[in-house]
N, C-alpha and C positions, 0 to 999 in steps of 0.2 A: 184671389185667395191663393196663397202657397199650398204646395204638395201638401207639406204639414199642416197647414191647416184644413186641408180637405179631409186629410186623414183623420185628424182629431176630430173635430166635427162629423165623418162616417163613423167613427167609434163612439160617438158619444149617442147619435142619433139613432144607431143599431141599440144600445143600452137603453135608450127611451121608450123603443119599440118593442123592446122585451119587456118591458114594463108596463107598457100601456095594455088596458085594459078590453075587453071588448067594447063596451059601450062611452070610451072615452074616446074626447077630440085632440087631437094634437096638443092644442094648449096645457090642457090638463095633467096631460102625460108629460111635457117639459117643464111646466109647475112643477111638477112630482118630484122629476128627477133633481132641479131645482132646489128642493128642499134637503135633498141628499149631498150638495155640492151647492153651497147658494153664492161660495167665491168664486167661480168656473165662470170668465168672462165667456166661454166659448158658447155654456147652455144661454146665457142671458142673447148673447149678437143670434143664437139658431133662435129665442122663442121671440125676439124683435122682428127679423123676418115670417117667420109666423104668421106675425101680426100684419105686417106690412102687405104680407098678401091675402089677409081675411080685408084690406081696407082700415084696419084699426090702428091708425095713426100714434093716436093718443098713447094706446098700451106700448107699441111699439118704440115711441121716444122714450117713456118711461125704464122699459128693456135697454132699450142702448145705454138712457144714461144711467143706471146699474150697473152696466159693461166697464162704463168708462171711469165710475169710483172706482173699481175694482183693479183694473191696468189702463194706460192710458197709451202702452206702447204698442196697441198691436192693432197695425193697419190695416186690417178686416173690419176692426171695430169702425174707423171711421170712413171708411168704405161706405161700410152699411149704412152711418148716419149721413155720410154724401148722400146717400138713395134715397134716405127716408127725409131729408131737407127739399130732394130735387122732383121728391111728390107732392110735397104740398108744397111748392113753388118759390119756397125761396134760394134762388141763384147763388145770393152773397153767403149766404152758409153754408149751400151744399159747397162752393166753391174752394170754401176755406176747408170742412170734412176733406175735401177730396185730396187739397193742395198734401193735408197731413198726412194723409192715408200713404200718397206718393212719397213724401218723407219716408215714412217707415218702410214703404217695398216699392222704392222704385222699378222694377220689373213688372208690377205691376198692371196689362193692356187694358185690362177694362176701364181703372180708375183712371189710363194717360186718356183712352178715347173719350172718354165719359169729361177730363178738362178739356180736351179739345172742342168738343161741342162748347162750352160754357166760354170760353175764350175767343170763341168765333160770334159766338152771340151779345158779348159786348165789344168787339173788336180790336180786341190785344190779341196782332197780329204777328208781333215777334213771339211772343211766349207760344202761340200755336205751333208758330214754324216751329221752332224748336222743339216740341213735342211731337210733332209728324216728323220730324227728322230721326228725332231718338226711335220714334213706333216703326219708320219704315225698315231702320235697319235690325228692328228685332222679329220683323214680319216683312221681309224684303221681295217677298211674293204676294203682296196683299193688294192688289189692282186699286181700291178703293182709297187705301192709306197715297199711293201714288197720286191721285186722282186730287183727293184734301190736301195734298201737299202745294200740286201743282195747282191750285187753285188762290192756297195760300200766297203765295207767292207771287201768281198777276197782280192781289190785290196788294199786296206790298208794295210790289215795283210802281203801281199806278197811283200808291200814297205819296211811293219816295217823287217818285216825277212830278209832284202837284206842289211838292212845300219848296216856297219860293229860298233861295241858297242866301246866308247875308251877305254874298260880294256882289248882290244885284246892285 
C-alpha cells in the first residue's frame, strides 16, 4: 500500500470509528459508512479485509469484487484479492491479482515478496530472479532477500548445467 493509500484508508477508518457505535462490530460500522460513500473503492478493499480476518471468505470476495466495478486501477485493490485468492488456495489467481497489483505500484515489497514465493513454488526461476534482483536493490540490507537470491540462482545454474546444448 502507498503512503497515500495508507493515508486515505487512516482517514477513512478514523471516520468509521467515529461513527461506530458502542455496541456495533466493525462490519457494521463499515456498512454504515458504506452507505454514505458506497462508490469509495477504499471503504469496500478496508471492509474485504475485515472480512478476510473474521475468516469470511465469501463476504470478502464479494467486498473486493465491489472494489473492483467500482476502479480497477488501484493496486491495493488487487493486492488484496492476491490475499484473499492465496487463502483459499488458489495459486493461478492469487498469481495473476498479484502479477496486476505489481502493474499498478511496482514499488510495491510485499506484493514482489508475496510473487516471489509463488514463482518458486512453481518454478519460474528467471522471473524470481528477476524479482529478488529488483527487491534486493530496493532493500539492499535485507540478509534474507540476499539469501532467496543466492539461492535462486544455484538453482538456475544447476538448470542451465543439466539442459543438454544442440551442438552435442
Amino acid at each position: 500500500m502507498s503512503e497515500s493509500e495508507s493515508d486515505n484508508l487512516a482517514g477513512h477508518m478514523s471516520e468509521v470509528l467515529q461513527r461506530t457505535q458502542d455496541d456495533e462490530s466493525p462490519e457494521v460500522a463499515c456498512l454504515r459508512s458504506m452507505m454514505l460513500e458506497p462508490e469509495n473503492p477504499t471503504l469496500w478493499n478496508a471492509l474485504a479485509i475485515v472480512h478476510m480476518m473474521n475468516g469470511d471468505l465469501e463476504s470478502a470476495q464479494e467486498a473486493i469484487e465491489k472494489s473492483l466495478e467500482i476502479d480497477t486501477s488501484i493496486g491495493w485493490t488487487w493486492r488484496i484479492w492476491g490475499d484473499y485468492f492465496r487463502m483459499s488456495g488458489d495459486k493461478i489467481e492469487a498469481e495473476r491479482a498479484y502479477r496486476m497489483a505489481h502493474d499498478l505500484d511496482p514499488s510495491n515489497v510485499k506484493v514482489m515478496k508475496e510473487l516471489v514465493v509463488l514463482y518458486q513454488r512453481r518454478g519460474a526461476l528467471e522471473e524470481e530472479m528477476l524479482l529478488l534482483n529488483k527487491l534486493v536493490s530496493i532493500k539492499p540490507n535485507d540478509q534474507r532477500l540476499w539469501d532467496q537470491l543466492g539461492q535462486c540462482l544455484r538453482f538456475l545454474c544447476a538448470k542451465w548445467l543439466r539442459v543438454p546444448s544442440h551442438q552435442e
